[in-house]
MARVO-698050 format. One record per residue: residue in three letters; x, y negated, z of N, C-alpha, C, O in turn; residue number from 1. Coordinates in steps of 0.001 Angstrom, whole numbers, plus 500000, padded with zeros to 6 digits. Each point is the difference from the previous one (the first is absolute). Layout:
<atoms>
+------+--------+--------+--------+--------+--------+--------+--------+--------+--------+--------+--------+--------+-----+
! type !   n.px !   n.py !   n.pz !  ca.px !  ca.py !  ca.pz !   c.px !   c.py !   c.pz !   o.px !   o.py !   o.pz ! seq !
+------+--------+--------+--------+--------+--------+--------+--------+--------+--------+--------+--------+--------+-----+
!  ALA !      X !      Y !      Z !      X !      Y !      Z !      X !      Y !      Z !      X !      Y !      Z ! NUM !
...
+------+--------+--------+--------+--------+--------+--------+--------+--------+--------+--------+--------+--------+-----+
</atoms>
This chain:
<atoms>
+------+--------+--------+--------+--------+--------+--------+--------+--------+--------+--------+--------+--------+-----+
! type !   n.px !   n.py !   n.pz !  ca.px !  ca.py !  ca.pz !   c.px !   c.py !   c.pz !   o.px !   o.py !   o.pz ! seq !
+------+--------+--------+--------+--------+--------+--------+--------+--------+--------+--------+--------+--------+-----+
!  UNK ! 580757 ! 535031 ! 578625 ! 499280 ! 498750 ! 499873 ! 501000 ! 498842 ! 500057 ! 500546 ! 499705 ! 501063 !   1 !
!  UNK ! 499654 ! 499749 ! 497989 ! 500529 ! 498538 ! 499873 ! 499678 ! 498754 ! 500803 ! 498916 ! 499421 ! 500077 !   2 !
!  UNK ! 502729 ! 500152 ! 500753 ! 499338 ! 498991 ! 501481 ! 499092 ! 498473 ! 499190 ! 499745 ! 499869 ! 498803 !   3 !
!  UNK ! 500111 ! 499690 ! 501711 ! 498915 ! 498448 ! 499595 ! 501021 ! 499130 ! 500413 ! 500549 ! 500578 ! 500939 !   4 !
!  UNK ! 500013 ! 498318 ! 498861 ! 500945 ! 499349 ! 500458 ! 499754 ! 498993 ! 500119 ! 499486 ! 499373 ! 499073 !   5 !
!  UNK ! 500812 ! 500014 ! 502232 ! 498862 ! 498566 ! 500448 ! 501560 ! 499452 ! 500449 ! 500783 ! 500530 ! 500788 !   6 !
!  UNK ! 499402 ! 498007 ! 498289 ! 500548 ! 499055 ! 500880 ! 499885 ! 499029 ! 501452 ! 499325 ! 499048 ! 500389 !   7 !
!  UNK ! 501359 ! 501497 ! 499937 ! 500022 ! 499144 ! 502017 ! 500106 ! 498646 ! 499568 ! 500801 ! 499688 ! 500881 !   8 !
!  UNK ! 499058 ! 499363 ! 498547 ! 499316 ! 498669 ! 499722 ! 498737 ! 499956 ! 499691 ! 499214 ! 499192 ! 500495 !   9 !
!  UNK ! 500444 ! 501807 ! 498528 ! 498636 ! 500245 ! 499899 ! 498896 ! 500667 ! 501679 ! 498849 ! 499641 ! 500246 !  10 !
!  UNK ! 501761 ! 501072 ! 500370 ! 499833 ! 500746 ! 501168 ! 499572 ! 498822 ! 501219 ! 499007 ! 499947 ! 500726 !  11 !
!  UNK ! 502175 ! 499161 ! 499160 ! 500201 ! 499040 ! 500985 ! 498770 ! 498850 ! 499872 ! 499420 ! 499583 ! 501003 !  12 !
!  UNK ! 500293 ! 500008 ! 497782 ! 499152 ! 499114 ! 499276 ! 498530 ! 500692 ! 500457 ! 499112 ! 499257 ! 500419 !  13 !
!  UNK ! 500672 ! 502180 ! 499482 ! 498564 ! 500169 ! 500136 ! 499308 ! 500074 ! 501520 ! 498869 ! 499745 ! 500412 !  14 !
!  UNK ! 502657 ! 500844 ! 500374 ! 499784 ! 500283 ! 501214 ! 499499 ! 498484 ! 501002 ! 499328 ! 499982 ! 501031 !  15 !
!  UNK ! 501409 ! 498616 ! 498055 ! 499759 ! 498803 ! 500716 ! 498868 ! 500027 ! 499488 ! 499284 ! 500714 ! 500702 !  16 !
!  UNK ! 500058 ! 498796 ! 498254 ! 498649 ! 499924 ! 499548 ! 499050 ! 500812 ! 501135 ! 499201 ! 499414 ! 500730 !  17 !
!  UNK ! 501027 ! 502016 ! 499283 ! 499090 ! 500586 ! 501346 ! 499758 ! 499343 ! 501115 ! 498910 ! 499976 ! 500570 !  18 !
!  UNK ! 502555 ! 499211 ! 499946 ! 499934 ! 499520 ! 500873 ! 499135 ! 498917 ! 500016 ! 499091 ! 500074 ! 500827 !  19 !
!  UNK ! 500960 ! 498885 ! 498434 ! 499527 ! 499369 ! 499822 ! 498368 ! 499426 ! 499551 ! 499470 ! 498890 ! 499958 !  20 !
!  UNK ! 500149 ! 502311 ! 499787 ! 498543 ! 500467 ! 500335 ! 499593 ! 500947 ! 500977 ! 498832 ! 500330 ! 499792 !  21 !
!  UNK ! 501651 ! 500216 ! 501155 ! 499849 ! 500274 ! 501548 ! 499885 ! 498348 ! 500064 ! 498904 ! 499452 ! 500122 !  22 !
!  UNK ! 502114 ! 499943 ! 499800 ! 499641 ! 498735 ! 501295 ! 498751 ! 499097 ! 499457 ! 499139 ! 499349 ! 500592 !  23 !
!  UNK ! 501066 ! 500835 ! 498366 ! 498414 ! 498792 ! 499370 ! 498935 ! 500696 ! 500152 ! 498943 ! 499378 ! 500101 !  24 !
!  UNK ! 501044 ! 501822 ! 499946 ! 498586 ! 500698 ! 500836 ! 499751 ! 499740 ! 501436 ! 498847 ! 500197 ! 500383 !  25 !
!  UNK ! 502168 ! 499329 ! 500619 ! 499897 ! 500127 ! 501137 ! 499740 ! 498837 ! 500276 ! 499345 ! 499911 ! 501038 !  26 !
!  UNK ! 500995 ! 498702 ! 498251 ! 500013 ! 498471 ! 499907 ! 499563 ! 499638 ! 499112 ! 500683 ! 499171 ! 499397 !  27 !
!  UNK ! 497732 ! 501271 ! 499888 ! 499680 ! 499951 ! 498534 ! 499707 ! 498242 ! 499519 ! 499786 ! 499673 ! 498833 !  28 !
!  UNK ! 500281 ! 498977 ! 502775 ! 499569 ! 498910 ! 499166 ! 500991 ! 499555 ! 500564 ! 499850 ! 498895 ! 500522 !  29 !
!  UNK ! 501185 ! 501609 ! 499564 ! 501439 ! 499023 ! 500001 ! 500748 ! 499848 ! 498176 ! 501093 ! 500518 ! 499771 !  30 !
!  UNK ! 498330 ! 498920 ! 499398 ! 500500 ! 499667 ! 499049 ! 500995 ! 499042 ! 499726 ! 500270 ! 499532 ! 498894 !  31 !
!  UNK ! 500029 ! 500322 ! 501720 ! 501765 ! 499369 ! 500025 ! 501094 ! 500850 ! 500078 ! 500885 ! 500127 ! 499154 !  32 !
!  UNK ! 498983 ! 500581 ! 502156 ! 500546 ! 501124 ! 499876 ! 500181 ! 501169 ! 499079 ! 500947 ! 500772 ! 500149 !  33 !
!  UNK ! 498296 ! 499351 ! 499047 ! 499493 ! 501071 ! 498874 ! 500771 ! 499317 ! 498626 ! 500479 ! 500727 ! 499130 !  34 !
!  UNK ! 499576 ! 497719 ! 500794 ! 500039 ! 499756 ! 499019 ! 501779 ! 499760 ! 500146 ! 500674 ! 499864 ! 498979 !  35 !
!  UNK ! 499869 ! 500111 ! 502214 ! 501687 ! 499469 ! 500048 ! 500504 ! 501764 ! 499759 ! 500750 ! 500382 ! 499102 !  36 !
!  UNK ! 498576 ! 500542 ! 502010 ! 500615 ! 501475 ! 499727 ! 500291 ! 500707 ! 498093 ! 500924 ! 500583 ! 499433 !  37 !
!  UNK ! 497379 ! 498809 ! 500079 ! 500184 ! 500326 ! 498243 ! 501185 ! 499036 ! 499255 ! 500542 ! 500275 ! 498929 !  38 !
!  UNK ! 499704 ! 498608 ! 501849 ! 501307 ! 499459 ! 499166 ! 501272 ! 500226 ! 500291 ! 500937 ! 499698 ! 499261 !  39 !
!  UNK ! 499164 ! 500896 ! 501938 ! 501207 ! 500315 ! 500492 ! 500375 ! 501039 ! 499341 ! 501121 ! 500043 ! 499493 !  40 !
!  UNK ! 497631 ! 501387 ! 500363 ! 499911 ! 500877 ! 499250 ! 500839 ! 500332 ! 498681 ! 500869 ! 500800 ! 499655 !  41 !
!  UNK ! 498299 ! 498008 ! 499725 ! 500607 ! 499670 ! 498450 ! 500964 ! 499237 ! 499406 ! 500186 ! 499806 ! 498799 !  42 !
!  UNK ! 500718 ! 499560 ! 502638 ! 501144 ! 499471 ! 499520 ! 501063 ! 501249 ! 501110 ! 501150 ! 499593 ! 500159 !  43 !
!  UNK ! 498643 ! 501299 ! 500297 ! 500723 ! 500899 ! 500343 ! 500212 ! 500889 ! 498913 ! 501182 ! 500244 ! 499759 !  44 !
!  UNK ! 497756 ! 500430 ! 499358 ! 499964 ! 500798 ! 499385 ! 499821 ! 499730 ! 498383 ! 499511 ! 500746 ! 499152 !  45 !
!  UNK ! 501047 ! 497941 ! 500710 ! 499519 ! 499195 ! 498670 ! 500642 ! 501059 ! 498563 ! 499613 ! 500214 ! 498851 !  46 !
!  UNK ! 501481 ! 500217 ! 501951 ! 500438 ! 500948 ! 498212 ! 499627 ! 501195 ! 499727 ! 500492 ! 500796 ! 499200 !  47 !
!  UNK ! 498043 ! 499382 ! 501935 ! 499976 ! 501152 ! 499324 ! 498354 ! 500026 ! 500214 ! 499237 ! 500918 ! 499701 !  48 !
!  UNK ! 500493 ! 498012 ! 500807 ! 498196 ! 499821 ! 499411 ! 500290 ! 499852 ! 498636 ! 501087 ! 500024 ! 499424 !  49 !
!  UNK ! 497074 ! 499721 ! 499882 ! 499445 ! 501858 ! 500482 ! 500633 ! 500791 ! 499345 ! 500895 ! 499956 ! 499156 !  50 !
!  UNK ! 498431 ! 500893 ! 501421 ! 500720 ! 501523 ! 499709 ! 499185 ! 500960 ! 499704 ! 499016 ! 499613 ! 500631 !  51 !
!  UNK ! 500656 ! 501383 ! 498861 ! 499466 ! 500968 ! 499131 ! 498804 ! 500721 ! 500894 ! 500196 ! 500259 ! 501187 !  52 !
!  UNK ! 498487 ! 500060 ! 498120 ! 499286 ! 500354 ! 501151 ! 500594 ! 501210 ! 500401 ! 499813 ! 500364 ! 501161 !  53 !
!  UNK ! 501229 ! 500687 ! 497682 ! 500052 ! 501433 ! 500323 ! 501201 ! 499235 ! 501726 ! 499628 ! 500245 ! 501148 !  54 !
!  UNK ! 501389 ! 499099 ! 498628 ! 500901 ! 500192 ! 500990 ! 499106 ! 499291 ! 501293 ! 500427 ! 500261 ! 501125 !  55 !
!  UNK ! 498661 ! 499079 ! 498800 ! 499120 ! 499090 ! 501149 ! 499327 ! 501528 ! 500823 ! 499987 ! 500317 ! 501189 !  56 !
!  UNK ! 499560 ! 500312 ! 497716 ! 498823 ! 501339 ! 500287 ! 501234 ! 501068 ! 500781 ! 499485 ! 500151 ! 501108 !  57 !
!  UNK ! 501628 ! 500528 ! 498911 ! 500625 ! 500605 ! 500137 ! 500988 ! 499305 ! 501085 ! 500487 ! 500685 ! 500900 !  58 !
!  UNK ! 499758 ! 498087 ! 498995 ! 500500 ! 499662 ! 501762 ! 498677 ! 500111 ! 500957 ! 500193 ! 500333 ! 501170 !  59 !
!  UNK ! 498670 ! 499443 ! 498454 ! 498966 ! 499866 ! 501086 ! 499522 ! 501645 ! 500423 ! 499274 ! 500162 ! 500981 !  60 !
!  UNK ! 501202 ! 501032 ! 498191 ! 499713 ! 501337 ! 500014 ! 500982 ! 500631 ! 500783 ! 499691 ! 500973 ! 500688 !  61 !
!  UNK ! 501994 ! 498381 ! 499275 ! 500379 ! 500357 ! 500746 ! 499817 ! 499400 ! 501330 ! 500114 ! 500736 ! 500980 !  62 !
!  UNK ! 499618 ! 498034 ! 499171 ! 500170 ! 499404 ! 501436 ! 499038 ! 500920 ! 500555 ! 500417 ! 500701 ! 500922 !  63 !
!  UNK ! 497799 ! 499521 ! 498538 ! 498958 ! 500597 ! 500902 ! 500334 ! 501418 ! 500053 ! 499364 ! 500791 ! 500697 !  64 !
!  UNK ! 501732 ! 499573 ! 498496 ! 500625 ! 501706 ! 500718 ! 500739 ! 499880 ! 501353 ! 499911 ! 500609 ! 501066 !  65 !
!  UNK ! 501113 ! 498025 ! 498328 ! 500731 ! 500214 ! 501401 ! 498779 ! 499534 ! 501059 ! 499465 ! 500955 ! 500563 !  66 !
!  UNK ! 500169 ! 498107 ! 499686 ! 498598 ! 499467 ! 501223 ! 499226 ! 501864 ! 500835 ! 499975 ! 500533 ! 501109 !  67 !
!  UNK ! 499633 ! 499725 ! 497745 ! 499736 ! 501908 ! 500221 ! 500832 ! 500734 ! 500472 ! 499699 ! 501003 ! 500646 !  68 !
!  UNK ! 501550 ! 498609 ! 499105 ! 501052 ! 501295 ! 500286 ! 500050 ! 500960 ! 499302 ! 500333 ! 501097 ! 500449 !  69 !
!  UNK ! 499302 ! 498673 ! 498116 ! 500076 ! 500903 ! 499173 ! 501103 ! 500135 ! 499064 ! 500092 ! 499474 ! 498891 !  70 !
!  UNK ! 500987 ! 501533 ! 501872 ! 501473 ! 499961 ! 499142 ! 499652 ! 500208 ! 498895 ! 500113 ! 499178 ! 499091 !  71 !
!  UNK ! 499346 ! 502093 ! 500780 ! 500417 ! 500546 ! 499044 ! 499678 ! 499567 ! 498384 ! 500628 ! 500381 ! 499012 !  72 !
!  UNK ! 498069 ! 498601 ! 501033 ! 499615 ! 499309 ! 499339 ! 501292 ! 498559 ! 499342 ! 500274 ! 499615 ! 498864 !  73 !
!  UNK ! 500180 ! 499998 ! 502416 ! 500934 ! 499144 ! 499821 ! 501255 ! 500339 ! 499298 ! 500735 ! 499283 ! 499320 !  74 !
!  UNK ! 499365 ! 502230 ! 501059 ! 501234 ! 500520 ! 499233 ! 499928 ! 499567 ! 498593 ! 501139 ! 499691 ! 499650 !  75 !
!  UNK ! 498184 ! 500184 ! 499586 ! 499148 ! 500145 ! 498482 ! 500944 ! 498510 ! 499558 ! 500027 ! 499609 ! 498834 !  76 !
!  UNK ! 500544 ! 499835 ! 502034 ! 500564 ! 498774 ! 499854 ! 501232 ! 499136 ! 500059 ! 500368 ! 499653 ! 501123 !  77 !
!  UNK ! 500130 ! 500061 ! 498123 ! 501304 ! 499772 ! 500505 ! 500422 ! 498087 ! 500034 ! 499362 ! 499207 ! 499308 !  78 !
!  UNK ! 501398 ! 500503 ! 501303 ! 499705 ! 498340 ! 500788 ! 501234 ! 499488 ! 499540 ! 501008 ! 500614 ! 500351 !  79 !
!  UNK ! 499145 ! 498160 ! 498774 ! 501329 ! 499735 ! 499590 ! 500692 ! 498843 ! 499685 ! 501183 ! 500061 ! 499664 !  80 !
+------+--------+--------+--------+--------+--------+--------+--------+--------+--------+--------+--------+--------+-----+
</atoms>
């Protein structure tokens, strides 16, 4: 089986986004906050918004393997 190859900018980019909706769920009418984290977001990660749904779909498949602890799934992947 041929690895899937996910760039660690791409990796790094989806994993903040997660973050960043954990906290606006937990503080859902602090909209200031919501709205400085999405710009910080997009001037951190400006060269490589957006980005493809396949590589968006496949960093978020590996992150909820690793969250599981599911190596072997993660193996399927290579980070670069």
């Amino acid at each position: 089986m041929e690895k899937i190859i996910i760039s660690k900018r791409h990796l790094d980019c989806v994993r903040k986004q997660r973050e960043n909706t954990q906290l606006s769920s937990r503080f859902p009418n602090d909209f200031e906050s919501k709205l400085k984290r999405s710009i910080e977001l997009r001037q951190e990660f400006s060269d490589i918004i957006p980005f493809s749904p396949d590589n968006k779909k496949n960093c978020d498949d590996f992150l909820d393997a690793l969250e599981m602890e599911n190596y072997e799934f993660c193996g399927r992947f290579t980070i670069k």
